[in-house]
C-alpha positions as CSV (number, residue, x, y, z in Angstrom):
1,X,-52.1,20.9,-28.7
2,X,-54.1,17.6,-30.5
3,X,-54.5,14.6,-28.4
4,X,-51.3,12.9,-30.9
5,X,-48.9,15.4,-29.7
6,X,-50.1,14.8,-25.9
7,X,-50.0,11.4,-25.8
8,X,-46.7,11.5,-27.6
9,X,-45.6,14.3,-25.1
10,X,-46.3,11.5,-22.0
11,X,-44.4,8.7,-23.6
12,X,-41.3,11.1,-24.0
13,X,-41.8,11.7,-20.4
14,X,-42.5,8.2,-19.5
15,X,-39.4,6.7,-21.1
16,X,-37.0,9.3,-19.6
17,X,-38.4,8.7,-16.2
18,X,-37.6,5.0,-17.2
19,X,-34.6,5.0,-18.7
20,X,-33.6,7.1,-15.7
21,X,-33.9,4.4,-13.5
22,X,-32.1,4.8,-9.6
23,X,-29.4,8.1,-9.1
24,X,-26.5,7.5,-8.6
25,X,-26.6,9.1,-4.9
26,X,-29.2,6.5,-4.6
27,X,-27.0,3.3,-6.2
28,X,-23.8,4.8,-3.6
29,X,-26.8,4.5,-0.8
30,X,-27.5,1.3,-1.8
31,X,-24.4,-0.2,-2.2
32,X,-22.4,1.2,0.5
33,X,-25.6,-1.2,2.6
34,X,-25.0,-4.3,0.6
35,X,-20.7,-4.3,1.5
36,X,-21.6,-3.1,5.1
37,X,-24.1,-6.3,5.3
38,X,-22.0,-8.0,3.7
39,X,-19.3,-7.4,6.1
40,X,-21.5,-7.6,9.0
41,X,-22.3,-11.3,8.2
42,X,-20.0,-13.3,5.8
43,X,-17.7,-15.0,8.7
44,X,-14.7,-14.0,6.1
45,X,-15.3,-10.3,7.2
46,X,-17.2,-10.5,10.5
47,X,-14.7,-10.4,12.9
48,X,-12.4,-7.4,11.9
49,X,-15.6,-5.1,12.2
50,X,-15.3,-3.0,8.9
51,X,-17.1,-0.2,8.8
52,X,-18.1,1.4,5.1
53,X,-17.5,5.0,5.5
54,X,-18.8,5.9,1.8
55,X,-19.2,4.8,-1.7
56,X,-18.3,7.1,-4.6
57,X,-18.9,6.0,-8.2
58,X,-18.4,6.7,-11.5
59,X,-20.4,5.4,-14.8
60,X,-17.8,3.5,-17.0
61,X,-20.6,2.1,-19.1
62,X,-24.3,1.3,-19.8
63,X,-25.4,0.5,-15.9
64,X,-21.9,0.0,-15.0
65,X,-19.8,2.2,-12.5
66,X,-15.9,2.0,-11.1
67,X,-15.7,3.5,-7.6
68,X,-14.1,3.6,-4.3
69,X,-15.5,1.9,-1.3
70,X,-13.8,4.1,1.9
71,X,-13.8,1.2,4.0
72,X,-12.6,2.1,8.3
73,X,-10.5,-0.7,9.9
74,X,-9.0,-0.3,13.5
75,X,-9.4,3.5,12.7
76,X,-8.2,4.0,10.0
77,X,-9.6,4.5,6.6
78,X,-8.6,2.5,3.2
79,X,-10.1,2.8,-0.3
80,X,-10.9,-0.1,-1.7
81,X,-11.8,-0.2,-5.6
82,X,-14.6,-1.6,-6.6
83,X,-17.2,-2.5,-10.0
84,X,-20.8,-2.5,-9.6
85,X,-23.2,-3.5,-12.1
86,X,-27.0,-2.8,-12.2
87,X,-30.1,-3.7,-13.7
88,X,-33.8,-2.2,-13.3
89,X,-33.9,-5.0,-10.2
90,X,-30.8,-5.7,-8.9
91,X,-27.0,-4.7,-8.2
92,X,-24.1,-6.4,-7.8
93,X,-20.0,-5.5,-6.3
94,X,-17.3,-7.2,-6.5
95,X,-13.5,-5.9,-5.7
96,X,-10.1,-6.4,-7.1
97,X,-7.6,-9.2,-5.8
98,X,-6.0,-8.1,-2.6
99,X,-8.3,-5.1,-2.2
100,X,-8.3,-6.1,1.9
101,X,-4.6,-6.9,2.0
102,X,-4.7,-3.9,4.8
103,X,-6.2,-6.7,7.2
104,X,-2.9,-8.3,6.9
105,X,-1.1,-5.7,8.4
């Protein structure tokens, strides 16, 4: 193989390890942490002691996934919608309106 093929060979390589990016086992990991801190500190949620059970998401676009958020209250579990958006750096989740009406009940 000449050295041009090679070097083209590792850039192939390079940008699909790139492009690649987190999994999305890895993006559920992560995100399921950043609604359980979340939860754990924002004086909104702090007191009814959620508990995030699991996160499970699908890619609806380029770096962004629908999902549900199995979210345990009082012991019972609820499945809360939820967006998340990514970039090489960062994340972000939001929910849809009323998505914690069950803390009404």
């Amino acid at each position: 193989m000449s050295r041009k093929a090679v070097w083209v060979l590792v850039l192939v390589i390079a940008a699909t390890v790139i492009s690649c990016g987190v999994s999305k086992e890895d993006l559920q990991t992560q995100v399921k942490s950043s609604m359980q801190g979340k939860f754990d500190s924002d004086s909104t949620y702090k007191d009814y002691k959620l508990t995030v059970d699991s996160v499970t998401l699908i890619e609806s676009g380029s770096r962004a996934y629908d999902g549900i958020a199995k979210v345990l209250y009082k012991g019972k579990a609820h499945d809360v919608q939820i967006t998340v958006k990514t970039d090489k750096d960062n994340l972000m989740w939001s929910t849809q309106p009323l998505a914690f009406s069950f803390l009404m009940e």
